[in-house]
C-alpha positions as CSV (number, residue, x, y, z in Angstrom):
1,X,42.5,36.1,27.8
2,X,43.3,39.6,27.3
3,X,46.9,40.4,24.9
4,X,48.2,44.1,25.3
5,X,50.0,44.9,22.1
6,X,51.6,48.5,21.5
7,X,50.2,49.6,18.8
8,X,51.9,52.7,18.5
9,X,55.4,51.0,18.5
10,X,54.3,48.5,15.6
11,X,55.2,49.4,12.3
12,X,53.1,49.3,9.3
13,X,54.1,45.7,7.7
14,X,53.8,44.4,11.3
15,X,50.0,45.2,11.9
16,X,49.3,44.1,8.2
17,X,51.0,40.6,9.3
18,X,49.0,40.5,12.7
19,X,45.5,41.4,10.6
20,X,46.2,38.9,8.5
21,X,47.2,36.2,11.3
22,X,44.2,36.8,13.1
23,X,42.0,36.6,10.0
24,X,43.5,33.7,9.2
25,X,42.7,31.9,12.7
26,X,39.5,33.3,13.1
27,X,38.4,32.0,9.5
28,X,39.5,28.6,10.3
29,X,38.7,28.3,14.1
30,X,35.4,30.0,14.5
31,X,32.6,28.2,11.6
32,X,29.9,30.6,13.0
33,X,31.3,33.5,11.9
34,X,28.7,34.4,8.9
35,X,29.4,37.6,6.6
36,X,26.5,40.5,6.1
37,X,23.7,39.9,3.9
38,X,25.3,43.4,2.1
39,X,28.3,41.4,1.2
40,X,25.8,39.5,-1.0
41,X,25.2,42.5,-2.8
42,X,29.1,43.4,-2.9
43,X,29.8,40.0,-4.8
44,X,26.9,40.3,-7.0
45,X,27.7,43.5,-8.8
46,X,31.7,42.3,-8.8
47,X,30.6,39.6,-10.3
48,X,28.7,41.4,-12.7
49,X,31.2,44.3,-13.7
50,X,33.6,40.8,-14.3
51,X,31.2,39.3,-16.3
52,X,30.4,42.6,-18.2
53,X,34.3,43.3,-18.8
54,X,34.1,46.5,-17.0
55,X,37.0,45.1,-14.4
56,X,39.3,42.4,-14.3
57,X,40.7,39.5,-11.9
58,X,44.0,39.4,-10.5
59,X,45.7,36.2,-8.2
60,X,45.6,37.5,-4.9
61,X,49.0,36.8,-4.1
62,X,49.5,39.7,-7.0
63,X,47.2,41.8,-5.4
64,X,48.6,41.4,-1.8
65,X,51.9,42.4,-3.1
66,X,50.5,45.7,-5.1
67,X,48.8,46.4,-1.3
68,X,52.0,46.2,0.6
69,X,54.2,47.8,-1.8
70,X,51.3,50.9,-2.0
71,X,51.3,51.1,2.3
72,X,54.9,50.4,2.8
């Protein structure tokens, strides 16, 4: 099935939305979808700078709003 979507006409907070739709359906539809081995790595040293106190957690919800309010 093939959508056409103007991407030039979409604004900003739209695309976000659409990004985050199809994430969401593609996370919960599709189990064989398997991250990098690299991301491995990725959550490893997170994990350590979190441990080490070198940087913090925030709720995602938080976070999602500081991203929107930087790009919109």
């Amino acid at each position: 099935m093939a959508v056409a979507l103007d991407l030039g006409k979409m604004t900003t907070a739209d695309k976000l939305r659409l990004m985050e739709d199809l994430w969401q359906n593609l996370t919960t539809e599709d189990p064989e979808i398997t991250s990098p081995a690299c991301h491995g790595d990725i959550l490893a040293e997170r994990d350590r700078l979190i441990s080490s106190g070198e940087e913090q957690l925030i709720d995602l919800e938080v976070a999602k709003k500081q991203l929107r309010d930087e790009l919109l």
